[in-house]
SETIVO-763993 format. One record per atom (N, C-alpha, C, O): x, y, z. Coordinates in steps of 0.05 Angstrom, whole numbers, plus 5000, padded with zeros to 4 digits. Example, Ala and Ser with C-alpha at 12.3 -4.5 7.8 and 13.67 -1.06 7.14 Angstrom:
BEGIN
526448865156
524649105156
526449345156
528549345169
525749555142
527349795143
525850015157
526850235161
END
This chain:
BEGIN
487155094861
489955024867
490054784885
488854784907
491254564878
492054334894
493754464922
494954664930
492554174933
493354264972
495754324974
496554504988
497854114952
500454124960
501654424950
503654534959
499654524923
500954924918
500855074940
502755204949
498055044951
496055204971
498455254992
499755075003
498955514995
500755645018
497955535037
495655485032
499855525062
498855475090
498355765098
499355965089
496155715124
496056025138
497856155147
499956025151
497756395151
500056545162
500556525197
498756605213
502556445203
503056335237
501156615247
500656815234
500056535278
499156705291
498256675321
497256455326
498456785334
498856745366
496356635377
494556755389
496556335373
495156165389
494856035402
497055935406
492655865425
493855595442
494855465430
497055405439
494255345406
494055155395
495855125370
494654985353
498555215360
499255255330
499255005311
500554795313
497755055295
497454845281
499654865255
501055055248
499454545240
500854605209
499754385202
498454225216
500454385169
499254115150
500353865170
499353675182
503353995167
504853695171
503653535204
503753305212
502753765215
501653665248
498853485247
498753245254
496353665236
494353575222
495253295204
496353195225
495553175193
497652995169
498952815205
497652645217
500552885210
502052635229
500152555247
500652345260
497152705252
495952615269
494052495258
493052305271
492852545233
491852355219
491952035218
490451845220
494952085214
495851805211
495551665233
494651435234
496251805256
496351655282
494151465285
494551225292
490751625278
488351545285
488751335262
488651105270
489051355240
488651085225
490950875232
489850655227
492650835239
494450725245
493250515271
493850285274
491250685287
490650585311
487750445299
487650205304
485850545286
483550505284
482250465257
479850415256
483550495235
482650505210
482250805198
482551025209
481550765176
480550985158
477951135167
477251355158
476550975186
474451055200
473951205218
471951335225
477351135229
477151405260
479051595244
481151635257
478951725220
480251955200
477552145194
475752065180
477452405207
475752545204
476252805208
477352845229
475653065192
477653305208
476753375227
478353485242
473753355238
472253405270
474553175288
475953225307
474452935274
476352765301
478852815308
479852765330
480252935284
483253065284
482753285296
484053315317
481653415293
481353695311
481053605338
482553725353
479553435349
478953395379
482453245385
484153275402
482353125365
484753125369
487353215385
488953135402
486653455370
488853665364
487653905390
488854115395
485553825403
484253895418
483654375410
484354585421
482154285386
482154525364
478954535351
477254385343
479254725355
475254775331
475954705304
477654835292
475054535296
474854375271
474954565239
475654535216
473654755256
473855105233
476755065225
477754955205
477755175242
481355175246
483254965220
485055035204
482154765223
483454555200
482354625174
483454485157
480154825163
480054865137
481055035132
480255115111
483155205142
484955385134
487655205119
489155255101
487555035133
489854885116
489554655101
491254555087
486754555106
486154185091
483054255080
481354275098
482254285054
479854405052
478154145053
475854205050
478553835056
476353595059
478753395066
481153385072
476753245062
477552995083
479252785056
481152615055
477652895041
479852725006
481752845017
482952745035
482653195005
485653205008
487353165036
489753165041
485053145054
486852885082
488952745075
491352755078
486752545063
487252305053
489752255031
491052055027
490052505019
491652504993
494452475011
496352315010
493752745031
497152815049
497452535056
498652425038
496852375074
496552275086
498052015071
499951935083
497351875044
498851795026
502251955020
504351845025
501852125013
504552275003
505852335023
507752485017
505552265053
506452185082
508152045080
510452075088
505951715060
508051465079
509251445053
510951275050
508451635030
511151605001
514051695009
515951634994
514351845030
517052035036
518351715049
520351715063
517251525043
519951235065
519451045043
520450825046
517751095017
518450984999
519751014983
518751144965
522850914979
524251094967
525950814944
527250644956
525750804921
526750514915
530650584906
531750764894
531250414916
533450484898
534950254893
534150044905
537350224873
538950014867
540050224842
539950464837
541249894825
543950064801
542049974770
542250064747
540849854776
539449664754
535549764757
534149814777
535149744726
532549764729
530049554745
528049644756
530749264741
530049084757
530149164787
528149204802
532749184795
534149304826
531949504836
530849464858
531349704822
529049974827
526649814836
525249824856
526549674817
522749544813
522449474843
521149554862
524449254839
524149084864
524549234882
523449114901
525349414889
526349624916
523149764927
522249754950
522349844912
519849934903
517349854915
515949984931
517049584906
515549364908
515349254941
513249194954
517249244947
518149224970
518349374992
517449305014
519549594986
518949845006
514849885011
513349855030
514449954986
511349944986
510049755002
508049825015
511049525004
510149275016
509749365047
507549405056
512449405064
513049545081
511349715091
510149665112
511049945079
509650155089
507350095097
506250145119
506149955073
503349795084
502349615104
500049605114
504149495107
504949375142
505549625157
507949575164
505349725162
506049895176
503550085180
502550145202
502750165156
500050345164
498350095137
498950065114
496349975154
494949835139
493449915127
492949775107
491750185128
490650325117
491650485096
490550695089
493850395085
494450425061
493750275037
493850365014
492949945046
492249865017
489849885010
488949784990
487950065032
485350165025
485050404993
483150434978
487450504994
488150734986
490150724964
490750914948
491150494964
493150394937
491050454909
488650484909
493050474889
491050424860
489750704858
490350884874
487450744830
486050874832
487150984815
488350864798
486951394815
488051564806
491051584819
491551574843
493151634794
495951704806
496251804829
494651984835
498051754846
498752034864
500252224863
502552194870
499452454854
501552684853
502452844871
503153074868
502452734887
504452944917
507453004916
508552794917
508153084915
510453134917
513052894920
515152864908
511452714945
513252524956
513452324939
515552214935
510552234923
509652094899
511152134882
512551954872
511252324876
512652404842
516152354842
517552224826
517152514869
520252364871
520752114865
522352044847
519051894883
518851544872
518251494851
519051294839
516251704837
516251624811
518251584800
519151384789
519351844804
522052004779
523551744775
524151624754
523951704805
526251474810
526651264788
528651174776
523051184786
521850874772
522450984743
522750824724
522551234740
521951314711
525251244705
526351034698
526351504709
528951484710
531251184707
533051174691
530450944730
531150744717
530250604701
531250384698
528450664689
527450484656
528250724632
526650744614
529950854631
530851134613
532650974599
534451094588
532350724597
533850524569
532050484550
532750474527
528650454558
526550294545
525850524529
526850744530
523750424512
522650534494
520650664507
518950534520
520451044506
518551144520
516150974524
515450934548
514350864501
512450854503
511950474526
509850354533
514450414529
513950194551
514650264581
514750124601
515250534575
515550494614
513050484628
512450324646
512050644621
508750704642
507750374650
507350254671
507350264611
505849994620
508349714639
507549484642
511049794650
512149584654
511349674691
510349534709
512249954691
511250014722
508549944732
507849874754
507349974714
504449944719
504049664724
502249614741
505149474715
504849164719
506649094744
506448864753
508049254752
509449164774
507149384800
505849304820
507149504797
504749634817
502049464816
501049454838
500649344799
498649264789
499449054817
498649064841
501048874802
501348634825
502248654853
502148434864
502848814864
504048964882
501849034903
501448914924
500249244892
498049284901
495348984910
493748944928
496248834885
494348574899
495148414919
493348334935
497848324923
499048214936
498748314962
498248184982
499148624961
498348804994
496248735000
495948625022
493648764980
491848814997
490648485004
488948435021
491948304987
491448044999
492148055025
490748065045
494848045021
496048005060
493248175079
491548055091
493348465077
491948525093
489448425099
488448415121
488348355078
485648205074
486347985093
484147895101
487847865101
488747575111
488947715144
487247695163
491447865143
490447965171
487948055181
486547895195
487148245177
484048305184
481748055186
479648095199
482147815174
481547675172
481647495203
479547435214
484347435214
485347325224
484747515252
483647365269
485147745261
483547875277
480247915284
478947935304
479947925264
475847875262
475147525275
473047515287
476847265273
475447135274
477446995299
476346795309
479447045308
481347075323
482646735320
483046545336
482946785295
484546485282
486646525260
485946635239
488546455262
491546505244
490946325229
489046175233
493246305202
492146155179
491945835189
490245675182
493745785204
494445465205
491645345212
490445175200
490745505240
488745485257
485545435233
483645275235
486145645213
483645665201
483845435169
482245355152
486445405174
487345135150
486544815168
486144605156
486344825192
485944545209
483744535213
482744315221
481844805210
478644745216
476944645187
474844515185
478444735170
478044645141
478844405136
477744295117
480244325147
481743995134
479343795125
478343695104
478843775154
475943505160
474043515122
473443325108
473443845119
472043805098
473243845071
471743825052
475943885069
477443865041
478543655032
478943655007
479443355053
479443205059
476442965046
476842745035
474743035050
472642955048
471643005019
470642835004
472243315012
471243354992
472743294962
471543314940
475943204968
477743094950
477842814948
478842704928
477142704964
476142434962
474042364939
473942174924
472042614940
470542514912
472542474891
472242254879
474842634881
475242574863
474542754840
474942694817
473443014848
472643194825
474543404827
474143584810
476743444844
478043634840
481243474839
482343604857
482943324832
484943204833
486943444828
488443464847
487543624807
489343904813
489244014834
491244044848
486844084840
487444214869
489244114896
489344264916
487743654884
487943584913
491643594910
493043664929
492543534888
494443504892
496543734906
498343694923
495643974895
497344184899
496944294933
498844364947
494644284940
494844284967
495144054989
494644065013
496043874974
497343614988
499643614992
500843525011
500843764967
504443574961
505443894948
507443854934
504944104949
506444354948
507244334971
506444194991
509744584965
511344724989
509744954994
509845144978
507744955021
506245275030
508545465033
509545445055
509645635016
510745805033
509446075054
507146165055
511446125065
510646365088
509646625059
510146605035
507746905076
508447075064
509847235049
509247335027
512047265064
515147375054
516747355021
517747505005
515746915025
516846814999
515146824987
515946894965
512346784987
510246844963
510947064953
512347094933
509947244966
511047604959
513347564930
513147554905
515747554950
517247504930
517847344908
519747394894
516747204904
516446994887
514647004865
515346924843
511747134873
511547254845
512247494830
511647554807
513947634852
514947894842
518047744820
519847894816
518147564814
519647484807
519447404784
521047444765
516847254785
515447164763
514147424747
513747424723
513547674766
512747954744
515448004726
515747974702
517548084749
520048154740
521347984714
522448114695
521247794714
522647564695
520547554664
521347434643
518047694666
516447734644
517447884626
517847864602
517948174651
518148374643
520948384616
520948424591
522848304637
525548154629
526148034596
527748094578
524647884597
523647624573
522847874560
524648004551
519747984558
519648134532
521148394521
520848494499
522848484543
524148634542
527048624519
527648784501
528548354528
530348274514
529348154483
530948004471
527348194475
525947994444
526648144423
526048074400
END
């Protein structure tokens, strides 16, 4: 039986009362603070200042942790709008969000579905607004908007982590580079590149993000209407 069937223990007169949802919020706390690394049920238990026994009554490993722990930060992803585009993008976005928020989520993006409970409502949602399309294109149109979604997160985060490890922000780590891109476009073997990082507009985060979600969306759009 999956964690989310699995009745919880039966309450009982302790220092300490525990529940999923307590185990689960404190989870998060430690990754929130420290990564996926300080997520452990001995560290949640000290936590929780509890014998580590105690948490297999309600979380039988550290996967279905991990699963709650997801189907956590799905309960604030919630997409909505009037239009199937409107959803996507809601979606896309909210997701975006959450991941800023607990970074140790785009560790955990992708993979196998998530079926939690909290998961499957956002699904319904995604499903529900494509209930114009031809069954057999919804899966692959969500899937291309998560596909990119998921890369885009874990770029950013990849950039932050980045930017903390070496304690240099992009600009900082774009001006230590110049002297040699500078140098190295002067040969003359890369002229696309030089141009595009000469004479583009860099945008911020925010508008990249959005911008190719735009360019997903407007695909989708196009073969949709053919």
């Amino acid at each position: 039986m999956l964690v989310w069937e699995r009745p919880e223990p039966p309450n009982r007169p302790v220092p300490a009362p525990l529940s999923r949802d307590r185990i689960v919020r404190t989870a998060i706390r430690l990754a929130d603070a420290d990564g996926l690394d300080a997520v452990s049920l001995r560290k949640v238990a000290t936590e929780l200042d509890v014998r580590p026994m105690r948490l297999y009554g309600y979380i039988a490993s550290k996967e279905e942790l991990l699963d709650l722990m997801v189907d956590a930060v799905h309960a604030g992803i919630r997409p909505t709008g009037d239009h199937w585009r409107e959803v996507l993008r809601s979606h896309a976005e909210a997701t975006r969000s959450a991941a800023h928020e607990h970074e140790w989520l785009a560790d955990l993006l992708g993979g196998r579905p998530q079926l939690g409970p909290e998961a499957l409502a956002g699904g319904e949602t995604l499903v529900a607004a494509l209930g114009d399309l031809h069954v057999d294109a919804v899966m692959p149109v969500v899937a291309a908007v998560k596909a990119y979604v998921i890369g885009a997160v874990r770029r950013e985060i990849a950039e932050r982590r980045a930017e903390r490890a070496t304690g240099m922000d992009e600009k900082q780590w774009q001006r230590s580079l110049g002297p040699y891109l500078e140098r190295t476009f002067a040969t003359g073997r890369f002229p696309a590149l030089a141009t595009v990082v000469r004479d583009a507009d860099h945008l911020d985060a925010d508008r990249t993000f959005r911008m190719g979600l735009d360019f997903v969306l407007d695909g989708i759009e196009a073969h949709l209407s053919r």
